[in-house]
DODO-512016 format. One record per residue: residue in one letter; z negated, y, x of N, C-alpha, C, CB in turn; residue number from 1; chain. Coordinates in Angstrom, 1 decimal, decimal comma. Glycine has a CB too. Layout:
<atoms>
+------+--------+--------+--------+--------+--------+--------+--------+--------+--------+--------+--------+--------+-----+------+
| code |    n.z |    n.y |    n.x |   ca.z |   ca.y |   ca.x |    c.z |    c.y |    c.x |   cb.z |   cb.y |   cb.x | pos | unit |
+------+--------+--------+--------+--------+--------+--------+--------+--------+--------+--------+--------+--------+-----+------+
|    A |      Z |      Y |      X |      Z |      Y |      X |      Z |      Y |      X |      Z |      Y |      X | NUM |    A |
...
+------+--------+--------+--------+--------+--------+--------+--------+--------+--------+--------+--------+--------+-----+------+
</atoms>
This chain:
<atoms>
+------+--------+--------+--------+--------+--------+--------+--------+--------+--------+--------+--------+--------+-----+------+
| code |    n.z |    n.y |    n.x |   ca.z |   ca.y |   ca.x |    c.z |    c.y |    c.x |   cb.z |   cb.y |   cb.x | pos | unit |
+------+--------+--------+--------+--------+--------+--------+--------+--------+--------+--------+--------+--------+-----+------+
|    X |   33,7 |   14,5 |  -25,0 |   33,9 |   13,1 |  -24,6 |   33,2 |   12,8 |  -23,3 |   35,4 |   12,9 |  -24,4 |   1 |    A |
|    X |   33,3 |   13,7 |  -22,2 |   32,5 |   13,7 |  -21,4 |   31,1 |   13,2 |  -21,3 |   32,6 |   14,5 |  -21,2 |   2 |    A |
|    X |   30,4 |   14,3 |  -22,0 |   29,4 |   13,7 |  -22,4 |   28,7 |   12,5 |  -22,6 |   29,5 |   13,9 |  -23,0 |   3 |    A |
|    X |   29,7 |   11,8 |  -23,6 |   29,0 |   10,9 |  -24,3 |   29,1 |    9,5 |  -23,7 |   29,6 |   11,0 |  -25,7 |   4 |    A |
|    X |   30,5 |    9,8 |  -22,2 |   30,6 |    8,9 |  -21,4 |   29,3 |    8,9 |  -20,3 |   32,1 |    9,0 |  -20,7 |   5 |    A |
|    X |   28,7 |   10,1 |  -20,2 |   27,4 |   10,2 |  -19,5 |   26,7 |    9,8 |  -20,0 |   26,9 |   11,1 |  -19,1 |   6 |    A |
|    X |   26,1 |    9,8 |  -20,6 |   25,1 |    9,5 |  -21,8 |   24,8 |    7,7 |  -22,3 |   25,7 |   10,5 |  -23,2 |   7 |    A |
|    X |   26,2 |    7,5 |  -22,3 |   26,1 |    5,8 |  -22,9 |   25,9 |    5,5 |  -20,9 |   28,1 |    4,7 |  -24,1 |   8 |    A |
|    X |   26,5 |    5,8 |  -19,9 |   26,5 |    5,5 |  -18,6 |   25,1 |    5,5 |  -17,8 |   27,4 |    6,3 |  -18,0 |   9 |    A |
|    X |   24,4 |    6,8 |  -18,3 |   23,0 |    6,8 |  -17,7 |   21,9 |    5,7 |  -18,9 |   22,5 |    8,8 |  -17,7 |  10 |    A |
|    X |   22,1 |    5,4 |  -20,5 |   21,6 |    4,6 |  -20,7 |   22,0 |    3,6 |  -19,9 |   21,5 |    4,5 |  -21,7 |  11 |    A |
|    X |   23,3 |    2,8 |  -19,9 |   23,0 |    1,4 |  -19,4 |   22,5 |    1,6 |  -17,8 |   24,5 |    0,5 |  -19,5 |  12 |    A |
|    X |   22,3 |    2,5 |  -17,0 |   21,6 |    2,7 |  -15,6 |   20,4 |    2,5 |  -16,0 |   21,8 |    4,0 |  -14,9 |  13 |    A |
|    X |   19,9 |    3,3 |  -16,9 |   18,5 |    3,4 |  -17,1 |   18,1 |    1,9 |  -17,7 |   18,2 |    4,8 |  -18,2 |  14 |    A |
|    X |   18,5 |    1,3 |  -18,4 |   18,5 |   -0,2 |  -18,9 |   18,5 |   -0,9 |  -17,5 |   19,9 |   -0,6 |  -19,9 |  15 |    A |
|    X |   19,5 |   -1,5 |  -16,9 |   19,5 |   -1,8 |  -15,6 |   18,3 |   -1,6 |  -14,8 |   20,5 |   -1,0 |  -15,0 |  16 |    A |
|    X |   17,6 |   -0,3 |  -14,8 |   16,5 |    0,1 |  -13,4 |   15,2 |   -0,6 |  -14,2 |   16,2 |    2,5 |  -12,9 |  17 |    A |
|    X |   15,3 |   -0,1 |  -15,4 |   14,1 |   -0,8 |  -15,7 |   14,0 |   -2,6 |  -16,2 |   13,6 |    0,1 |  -16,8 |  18 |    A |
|    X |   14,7 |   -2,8 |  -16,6 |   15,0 |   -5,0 |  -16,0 |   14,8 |   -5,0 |  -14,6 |   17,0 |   -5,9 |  -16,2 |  19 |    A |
|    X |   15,3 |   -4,5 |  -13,7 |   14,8 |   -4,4 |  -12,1 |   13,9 |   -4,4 |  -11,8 |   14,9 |   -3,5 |  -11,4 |  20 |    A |
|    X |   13,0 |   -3,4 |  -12,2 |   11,1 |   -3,1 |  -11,9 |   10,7 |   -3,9 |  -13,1 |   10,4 |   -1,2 |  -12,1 |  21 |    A |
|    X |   11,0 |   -4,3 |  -14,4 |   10,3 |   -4,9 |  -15,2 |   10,0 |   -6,9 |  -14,3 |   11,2 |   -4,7 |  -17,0 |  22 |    A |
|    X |   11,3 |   -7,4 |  -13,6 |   11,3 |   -8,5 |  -13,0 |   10,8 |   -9,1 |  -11,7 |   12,2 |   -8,6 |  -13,1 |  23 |    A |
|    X |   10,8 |   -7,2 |  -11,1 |   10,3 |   -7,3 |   -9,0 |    8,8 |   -7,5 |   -9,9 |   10,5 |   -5,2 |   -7,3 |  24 |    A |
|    X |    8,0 |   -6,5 |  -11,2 |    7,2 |   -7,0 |  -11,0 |    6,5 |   -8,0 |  -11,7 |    6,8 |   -6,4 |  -10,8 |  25 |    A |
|    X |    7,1 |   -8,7 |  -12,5 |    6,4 |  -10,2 |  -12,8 |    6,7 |  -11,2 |  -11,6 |    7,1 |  -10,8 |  -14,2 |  26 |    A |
|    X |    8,1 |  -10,8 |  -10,8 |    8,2 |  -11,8 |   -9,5 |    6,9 |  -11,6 |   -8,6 |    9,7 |  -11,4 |   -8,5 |  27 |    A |
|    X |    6,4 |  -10,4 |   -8,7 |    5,3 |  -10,2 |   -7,3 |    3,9 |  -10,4 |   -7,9 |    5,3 |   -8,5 |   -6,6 |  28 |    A |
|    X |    3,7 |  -10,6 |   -9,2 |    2,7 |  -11,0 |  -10,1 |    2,2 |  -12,8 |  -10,0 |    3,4 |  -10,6 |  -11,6 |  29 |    A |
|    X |    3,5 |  -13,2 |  -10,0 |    3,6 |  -14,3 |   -9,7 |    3,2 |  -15,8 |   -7,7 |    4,9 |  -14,0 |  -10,2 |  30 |    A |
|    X |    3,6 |  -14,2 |   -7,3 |    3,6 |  -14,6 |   -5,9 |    2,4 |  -14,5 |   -5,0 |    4,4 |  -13,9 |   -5,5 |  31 |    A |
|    X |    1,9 |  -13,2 |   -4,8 |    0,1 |  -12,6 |   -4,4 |    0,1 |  -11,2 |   -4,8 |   -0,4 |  -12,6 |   -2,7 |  32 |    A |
|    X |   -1,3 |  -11,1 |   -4,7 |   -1,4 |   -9,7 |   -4,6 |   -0,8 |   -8,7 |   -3,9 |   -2,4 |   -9,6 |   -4,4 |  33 |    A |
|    X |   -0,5 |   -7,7 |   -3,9 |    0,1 |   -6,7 |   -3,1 |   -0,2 |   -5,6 |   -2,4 |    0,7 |   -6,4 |   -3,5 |  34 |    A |
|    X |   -0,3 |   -6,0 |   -1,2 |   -1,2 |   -4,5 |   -0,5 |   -0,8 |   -3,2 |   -1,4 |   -0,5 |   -4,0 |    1,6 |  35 |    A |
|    X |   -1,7 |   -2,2 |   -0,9 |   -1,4 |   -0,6 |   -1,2 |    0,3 |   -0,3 |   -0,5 |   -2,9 |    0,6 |   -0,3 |  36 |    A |
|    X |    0,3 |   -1,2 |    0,5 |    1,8 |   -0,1 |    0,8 |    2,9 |   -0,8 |   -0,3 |    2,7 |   -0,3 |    2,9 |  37 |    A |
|    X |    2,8 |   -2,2 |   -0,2 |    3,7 |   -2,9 |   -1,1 |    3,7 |   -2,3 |   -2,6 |    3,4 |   -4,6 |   -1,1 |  38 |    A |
|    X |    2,5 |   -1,8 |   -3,3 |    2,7 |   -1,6 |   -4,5 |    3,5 |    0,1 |   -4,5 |    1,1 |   -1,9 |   -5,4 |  39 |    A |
|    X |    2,8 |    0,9 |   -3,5 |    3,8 |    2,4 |   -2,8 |    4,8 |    2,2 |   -3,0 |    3,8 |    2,8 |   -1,4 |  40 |    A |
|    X |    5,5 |    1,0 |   -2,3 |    6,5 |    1,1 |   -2,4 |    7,7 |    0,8 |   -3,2 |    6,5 |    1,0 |   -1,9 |  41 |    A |
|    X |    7,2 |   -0,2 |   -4,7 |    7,9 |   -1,1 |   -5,8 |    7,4 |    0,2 |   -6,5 |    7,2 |   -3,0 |   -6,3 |  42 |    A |
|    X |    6,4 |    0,9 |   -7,1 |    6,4 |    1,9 |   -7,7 |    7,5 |    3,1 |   -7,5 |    5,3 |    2,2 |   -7,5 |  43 |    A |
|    X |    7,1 |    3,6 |   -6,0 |    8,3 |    4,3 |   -6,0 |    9,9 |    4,2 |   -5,7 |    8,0 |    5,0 |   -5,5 |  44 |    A |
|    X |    9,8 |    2,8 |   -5,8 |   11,2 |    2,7 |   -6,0 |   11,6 |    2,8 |   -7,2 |   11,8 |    1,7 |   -5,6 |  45 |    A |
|    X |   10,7 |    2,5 |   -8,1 |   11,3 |    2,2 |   -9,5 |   11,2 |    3,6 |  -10,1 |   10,5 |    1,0 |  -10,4 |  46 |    A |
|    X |   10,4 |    4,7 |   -9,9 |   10,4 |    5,9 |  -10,5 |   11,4 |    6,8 |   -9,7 |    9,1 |    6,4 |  -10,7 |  47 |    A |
|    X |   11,8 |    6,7 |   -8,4 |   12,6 |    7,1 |   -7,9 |   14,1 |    6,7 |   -8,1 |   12,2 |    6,9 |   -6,9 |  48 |    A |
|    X |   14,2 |    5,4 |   -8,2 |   15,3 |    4,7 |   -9,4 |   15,5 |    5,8 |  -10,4 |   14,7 |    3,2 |  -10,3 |  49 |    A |
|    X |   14,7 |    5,4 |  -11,4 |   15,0 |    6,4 |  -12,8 |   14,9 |    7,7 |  -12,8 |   14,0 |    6,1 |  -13,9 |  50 |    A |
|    X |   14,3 |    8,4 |  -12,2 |   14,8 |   10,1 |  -11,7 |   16,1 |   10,0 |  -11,2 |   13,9 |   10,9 |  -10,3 |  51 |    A |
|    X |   16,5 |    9,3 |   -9,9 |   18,1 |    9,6 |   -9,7 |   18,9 |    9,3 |  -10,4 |   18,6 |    9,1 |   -8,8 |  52 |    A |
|    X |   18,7 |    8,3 |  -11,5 |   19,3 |    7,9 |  -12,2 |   19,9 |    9,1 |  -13,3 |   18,6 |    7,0 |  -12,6 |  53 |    A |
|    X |   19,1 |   10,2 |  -13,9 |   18,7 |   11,1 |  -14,6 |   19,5 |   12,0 |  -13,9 |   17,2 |   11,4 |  -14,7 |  54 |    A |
|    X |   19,1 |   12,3 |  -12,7 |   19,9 |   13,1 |  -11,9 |   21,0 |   13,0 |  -11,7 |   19,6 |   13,3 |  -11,0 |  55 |    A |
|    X |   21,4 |   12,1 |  -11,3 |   22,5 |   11,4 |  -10,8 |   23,9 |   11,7 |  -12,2 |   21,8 |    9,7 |  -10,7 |  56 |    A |
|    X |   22,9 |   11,2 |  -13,2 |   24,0 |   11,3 |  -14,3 |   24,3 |   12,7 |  -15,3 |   23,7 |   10,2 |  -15,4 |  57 |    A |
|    X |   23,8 |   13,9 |  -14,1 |   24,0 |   15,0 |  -14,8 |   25,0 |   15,3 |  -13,8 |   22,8 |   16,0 |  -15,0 |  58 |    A |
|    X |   25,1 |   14,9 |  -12,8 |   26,0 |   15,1 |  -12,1 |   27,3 |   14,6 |  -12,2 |   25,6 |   15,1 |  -11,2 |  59 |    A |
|    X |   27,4 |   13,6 |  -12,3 |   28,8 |   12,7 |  -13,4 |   28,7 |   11,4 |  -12,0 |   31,3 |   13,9 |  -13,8 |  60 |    A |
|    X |   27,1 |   11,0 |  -11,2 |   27,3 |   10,0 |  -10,3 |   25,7 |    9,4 |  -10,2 |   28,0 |   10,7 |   -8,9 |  61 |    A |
|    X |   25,5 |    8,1 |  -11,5 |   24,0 |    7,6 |  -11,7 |   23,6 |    6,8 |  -10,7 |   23,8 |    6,8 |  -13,0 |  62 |    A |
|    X |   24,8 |    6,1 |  -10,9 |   24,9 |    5,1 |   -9,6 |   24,4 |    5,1 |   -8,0 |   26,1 |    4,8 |   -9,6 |  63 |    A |
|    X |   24,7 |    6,3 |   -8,1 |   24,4 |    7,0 |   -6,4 |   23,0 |    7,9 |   -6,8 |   26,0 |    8,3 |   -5,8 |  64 |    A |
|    X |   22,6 |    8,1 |   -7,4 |   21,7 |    8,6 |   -8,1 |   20,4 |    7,6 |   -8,3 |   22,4 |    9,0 |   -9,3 |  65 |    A |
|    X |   20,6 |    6,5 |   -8,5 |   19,8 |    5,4 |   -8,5 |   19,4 |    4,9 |   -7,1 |   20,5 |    4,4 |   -9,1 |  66 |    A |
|    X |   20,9 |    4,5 |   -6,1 |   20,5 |    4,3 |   -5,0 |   19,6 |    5,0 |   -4,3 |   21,4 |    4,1 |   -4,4 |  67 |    A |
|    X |   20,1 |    6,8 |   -3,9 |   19,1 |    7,3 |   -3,4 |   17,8 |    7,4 |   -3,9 |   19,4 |    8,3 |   -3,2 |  68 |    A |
|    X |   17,7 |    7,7 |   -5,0 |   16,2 |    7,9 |   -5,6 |   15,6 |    6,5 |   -5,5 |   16,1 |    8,5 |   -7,4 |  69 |    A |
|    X |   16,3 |    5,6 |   -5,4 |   15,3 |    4,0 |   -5,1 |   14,5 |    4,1 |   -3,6 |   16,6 |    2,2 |   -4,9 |  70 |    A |
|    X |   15,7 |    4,6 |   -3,0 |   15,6 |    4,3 |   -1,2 |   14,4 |    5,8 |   -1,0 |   17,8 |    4,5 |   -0,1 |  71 |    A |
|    X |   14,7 |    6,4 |   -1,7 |   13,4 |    7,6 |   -1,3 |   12,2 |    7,4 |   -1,7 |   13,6 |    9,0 |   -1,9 |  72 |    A |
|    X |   12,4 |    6,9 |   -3,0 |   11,1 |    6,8 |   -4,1 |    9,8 |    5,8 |   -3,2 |   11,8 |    5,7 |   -5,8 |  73 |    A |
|    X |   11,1 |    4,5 |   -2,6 |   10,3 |    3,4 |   -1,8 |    9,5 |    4,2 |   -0,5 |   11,6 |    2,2 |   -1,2 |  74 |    A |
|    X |   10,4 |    4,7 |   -0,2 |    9,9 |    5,4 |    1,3 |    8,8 |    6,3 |    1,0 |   11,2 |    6,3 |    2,2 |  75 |    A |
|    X |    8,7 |    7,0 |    0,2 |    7,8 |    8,0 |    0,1 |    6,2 |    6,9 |   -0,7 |    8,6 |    9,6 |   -1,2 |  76 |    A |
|    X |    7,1 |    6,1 |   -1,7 |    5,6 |    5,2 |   -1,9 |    5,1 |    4,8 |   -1,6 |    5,3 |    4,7 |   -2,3 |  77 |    A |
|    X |    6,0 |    4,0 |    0,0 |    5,4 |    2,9 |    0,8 |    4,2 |    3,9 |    1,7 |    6,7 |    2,1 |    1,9 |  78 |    A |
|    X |    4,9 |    4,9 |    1,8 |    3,5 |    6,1 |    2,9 |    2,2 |    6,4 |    2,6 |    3,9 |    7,6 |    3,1 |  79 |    A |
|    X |    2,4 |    6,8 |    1,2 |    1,5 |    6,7 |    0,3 |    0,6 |    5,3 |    0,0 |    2,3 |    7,0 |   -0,7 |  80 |    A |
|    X |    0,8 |    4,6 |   -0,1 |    0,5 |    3,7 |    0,1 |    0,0 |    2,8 |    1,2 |    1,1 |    3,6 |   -0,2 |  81 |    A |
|    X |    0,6 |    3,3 |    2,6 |    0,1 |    2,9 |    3,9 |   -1,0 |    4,1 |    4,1 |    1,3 |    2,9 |    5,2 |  82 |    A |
|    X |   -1,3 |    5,2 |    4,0 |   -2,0 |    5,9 |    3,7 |   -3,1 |    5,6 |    3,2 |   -1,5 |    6,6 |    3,2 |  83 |    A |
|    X |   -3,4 |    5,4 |    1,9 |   -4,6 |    4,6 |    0,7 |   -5,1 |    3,4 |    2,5 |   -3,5 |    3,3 |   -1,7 |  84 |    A |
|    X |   -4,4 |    2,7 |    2,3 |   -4,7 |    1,1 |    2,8 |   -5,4 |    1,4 |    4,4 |   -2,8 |    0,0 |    2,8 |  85 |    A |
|    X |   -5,0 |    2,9 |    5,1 |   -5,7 |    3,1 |    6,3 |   -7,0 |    3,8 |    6,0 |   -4,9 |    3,8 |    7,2 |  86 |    A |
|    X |   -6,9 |    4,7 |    4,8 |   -8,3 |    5,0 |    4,2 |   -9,2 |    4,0 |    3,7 |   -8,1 |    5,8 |    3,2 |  87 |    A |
|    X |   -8,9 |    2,9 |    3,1 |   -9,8 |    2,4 |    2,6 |  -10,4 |    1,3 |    3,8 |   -9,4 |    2,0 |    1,2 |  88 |    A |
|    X |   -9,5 |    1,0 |    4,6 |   -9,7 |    0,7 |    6,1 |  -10,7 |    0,9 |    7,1 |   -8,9 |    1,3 |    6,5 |  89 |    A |
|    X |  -10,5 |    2,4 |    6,8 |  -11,5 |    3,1 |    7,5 |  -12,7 |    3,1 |    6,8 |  -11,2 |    4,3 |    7,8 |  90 |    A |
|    X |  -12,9 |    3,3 |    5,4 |  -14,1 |    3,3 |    4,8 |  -14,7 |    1,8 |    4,7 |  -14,0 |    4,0 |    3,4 |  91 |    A |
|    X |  -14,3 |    0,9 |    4,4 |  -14,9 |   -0,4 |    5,4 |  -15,3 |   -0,9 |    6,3 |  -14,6 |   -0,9 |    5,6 |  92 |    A |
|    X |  -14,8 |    0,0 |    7,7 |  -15,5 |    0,3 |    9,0 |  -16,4 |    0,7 |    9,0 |  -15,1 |    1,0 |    9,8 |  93 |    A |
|    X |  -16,6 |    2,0 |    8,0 |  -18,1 |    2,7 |    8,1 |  -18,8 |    2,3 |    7,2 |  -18,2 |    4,1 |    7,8 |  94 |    A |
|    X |  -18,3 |    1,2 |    6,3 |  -19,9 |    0,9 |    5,4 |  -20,5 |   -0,2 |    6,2 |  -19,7 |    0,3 |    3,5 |  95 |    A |
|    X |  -19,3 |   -0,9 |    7,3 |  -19,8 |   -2,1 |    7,8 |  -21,2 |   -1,0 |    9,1 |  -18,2 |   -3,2 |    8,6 |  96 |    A |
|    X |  -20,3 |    0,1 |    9,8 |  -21,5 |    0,5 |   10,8 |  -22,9 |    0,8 |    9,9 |  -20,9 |    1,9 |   11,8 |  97 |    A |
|    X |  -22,7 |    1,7 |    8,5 |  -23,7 |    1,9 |    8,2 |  -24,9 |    0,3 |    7,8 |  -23,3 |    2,9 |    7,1 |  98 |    A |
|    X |  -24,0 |   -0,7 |    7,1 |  -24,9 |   -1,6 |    7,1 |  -25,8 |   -2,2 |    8,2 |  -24,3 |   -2,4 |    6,7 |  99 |    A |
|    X |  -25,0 |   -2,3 |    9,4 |  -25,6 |   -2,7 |   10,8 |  -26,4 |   -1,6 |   10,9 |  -24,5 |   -3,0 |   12,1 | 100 |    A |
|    X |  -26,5 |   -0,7 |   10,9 |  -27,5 |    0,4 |   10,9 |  -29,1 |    0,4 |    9,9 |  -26,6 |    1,8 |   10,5 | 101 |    A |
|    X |  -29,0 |    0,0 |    9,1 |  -30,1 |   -0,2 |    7,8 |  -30,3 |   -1,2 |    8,0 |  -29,9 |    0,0 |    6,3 | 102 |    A |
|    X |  -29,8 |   -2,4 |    8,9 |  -30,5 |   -3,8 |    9,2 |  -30,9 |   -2,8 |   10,2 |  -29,7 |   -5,4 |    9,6 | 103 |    A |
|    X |  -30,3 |   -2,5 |   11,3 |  -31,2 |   -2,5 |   13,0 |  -33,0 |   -1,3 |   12,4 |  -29,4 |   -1,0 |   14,8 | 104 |    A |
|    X |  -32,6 |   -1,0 |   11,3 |  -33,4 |    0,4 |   10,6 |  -34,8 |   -0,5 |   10,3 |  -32,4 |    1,2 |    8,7 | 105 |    A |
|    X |  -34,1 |   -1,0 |    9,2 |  -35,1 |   -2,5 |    8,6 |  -35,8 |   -3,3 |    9,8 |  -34,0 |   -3,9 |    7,7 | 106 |    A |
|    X |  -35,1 |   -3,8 |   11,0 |  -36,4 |   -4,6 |   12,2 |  -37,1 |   -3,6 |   12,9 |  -35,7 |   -5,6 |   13,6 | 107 |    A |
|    X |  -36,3 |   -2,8 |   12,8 |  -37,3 |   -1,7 |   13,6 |  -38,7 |   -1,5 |   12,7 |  -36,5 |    0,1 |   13,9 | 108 |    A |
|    X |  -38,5 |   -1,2 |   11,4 |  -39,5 |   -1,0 |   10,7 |  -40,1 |   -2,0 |   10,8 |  -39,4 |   -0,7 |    9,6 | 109 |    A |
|    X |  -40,4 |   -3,2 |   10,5 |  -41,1 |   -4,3 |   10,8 |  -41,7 |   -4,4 |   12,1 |  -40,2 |   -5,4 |   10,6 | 110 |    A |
|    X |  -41,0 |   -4,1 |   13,5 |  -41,6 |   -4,5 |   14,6 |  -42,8 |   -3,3 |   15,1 |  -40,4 |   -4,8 |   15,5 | 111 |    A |
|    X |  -42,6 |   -2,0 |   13,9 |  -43,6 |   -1,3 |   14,0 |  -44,8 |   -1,9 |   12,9 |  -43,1 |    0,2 |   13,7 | 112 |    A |
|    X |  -44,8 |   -2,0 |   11,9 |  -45,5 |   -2,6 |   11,2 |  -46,5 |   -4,0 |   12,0 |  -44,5 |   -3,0 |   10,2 | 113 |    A |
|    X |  -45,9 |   -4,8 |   12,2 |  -46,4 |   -5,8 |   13,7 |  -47,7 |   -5,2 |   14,6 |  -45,0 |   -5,8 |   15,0 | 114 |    A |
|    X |  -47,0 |   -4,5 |   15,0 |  -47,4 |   -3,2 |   16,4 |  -49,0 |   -2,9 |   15,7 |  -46,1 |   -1,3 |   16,4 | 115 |    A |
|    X |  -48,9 |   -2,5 |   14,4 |  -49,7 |   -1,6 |   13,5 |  -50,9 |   -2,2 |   13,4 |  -49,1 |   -1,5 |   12,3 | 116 |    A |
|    X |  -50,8 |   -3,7 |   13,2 |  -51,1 |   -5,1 |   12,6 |  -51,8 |   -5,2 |   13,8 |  -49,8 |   -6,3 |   12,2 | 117 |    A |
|    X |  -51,3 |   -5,4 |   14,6 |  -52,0 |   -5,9 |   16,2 |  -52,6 |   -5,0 |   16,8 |  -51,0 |   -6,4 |   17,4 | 118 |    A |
|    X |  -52,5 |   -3,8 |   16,9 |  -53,8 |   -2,8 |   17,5 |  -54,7 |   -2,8 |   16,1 |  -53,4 |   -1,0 |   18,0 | 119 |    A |
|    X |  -55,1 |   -3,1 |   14,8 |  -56,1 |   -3,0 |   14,0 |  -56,5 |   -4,3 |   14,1 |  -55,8 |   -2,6 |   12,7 | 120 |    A |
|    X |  -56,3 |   -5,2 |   14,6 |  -57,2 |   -6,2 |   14,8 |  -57,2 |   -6,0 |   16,3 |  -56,8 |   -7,7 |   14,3 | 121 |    A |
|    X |  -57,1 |   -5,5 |   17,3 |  -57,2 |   -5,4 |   18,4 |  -58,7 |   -4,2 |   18,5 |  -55,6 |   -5,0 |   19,0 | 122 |    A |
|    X |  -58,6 |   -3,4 |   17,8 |  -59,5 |   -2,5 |   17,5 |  -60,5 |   -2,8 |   17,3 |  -59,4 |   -1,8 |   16,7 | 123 |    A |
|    X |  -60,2 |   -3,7 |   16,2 |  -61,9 |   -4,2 |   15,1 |  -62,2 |   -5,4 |   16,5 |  -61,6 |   -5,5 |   12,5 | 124 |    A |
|    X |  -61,4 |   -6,3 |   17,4 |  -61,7 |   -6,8 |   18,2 |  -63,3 |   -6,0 |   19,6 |  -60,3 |   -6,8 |   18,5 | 125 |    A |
|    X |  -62,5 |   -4,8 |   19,6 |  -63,2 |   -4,3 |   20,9 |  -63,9 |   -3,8 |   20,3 |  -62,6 |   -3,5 |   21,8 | 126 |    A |
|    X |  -64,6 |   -3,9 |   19,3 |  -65,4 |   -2,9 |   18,5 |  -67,1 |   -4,3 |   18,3 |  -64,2 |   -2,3 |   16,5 | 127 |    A |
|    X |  -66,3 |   -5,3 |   18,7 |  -67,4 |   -6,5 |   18,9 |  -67,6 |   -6,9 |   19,9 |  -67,4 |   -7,5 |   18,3 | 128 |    A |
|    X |  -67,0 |   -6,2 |   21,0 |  -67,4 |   -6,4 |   22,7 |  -68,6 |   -5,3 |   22,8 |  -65,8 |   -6,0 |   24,1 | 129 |    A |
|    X |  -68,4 |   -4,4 |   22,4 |  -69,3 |   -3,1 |   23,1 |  -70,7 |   -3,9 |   22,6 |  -69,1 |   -1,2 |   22,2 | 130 |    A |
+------+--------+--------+--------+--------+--------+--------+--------+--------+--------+--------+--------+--------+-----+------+
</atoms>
């Protein structure tokens, strides 16, 4: 009997978690896009949800089982997620220095080219003084 009171209890949890995450995310679909930490952390709440949930209801407590695995799932996704969002952060810094670098690369080449330009007519110049 037990059982089968776990079992119908962790489905309607498991029903529950996922209407939750199926609605945060058409609500946040609806609203803007979502940084890397924000999606970190709606993801892992919602798989952290449904693991505690799982867990939770082997233990004869889904409910508590849900809460924590929401509140962990979030925390660990959001990091994850702040993580990605300072990496890709940083790799935007450096494509910006490398670009400023292949421009400053590019005038330099030119102002040698110039240079190049102006002593070969400066040459063929002095070459009709002598």
């Amino acid at each position: 009997m037990r059982n089968e009171k776990s079992c119908s209890y962790f489905k309607s949890s498991f029903l529950t978690v996922a209407v939750l995450i199926a609605s945060s995310l058409l609500a946040s679909g609806c609203a803007r896009d979502l940084t890397p930490t924000e999606t970190g952390g709606a993801v892992g709440a919602g798989v952290g949800g449904g693991m505690g949930a799982v867990v939770g209801s082997t233990v004869g407590s889904p409910g508590a089982g849900i809460a924590i695995g929401a509140v962990s799932g979030a925390a660990i996704g959001a990091y994850v997620g702040q993580e990605t969002e300072t990496s890709e952060e940083r790799t935007a810094q450096m494509q910006e220095v490398v670009t400023r670098q292949q421009q400053e690369l590019q005038r330099q080449e030119r102002e040698i080219q110039d240079l190049r330009r102006q002593r070969g007519i400066n040459n063929e110049l002095s070459k009709f003084a002598h």
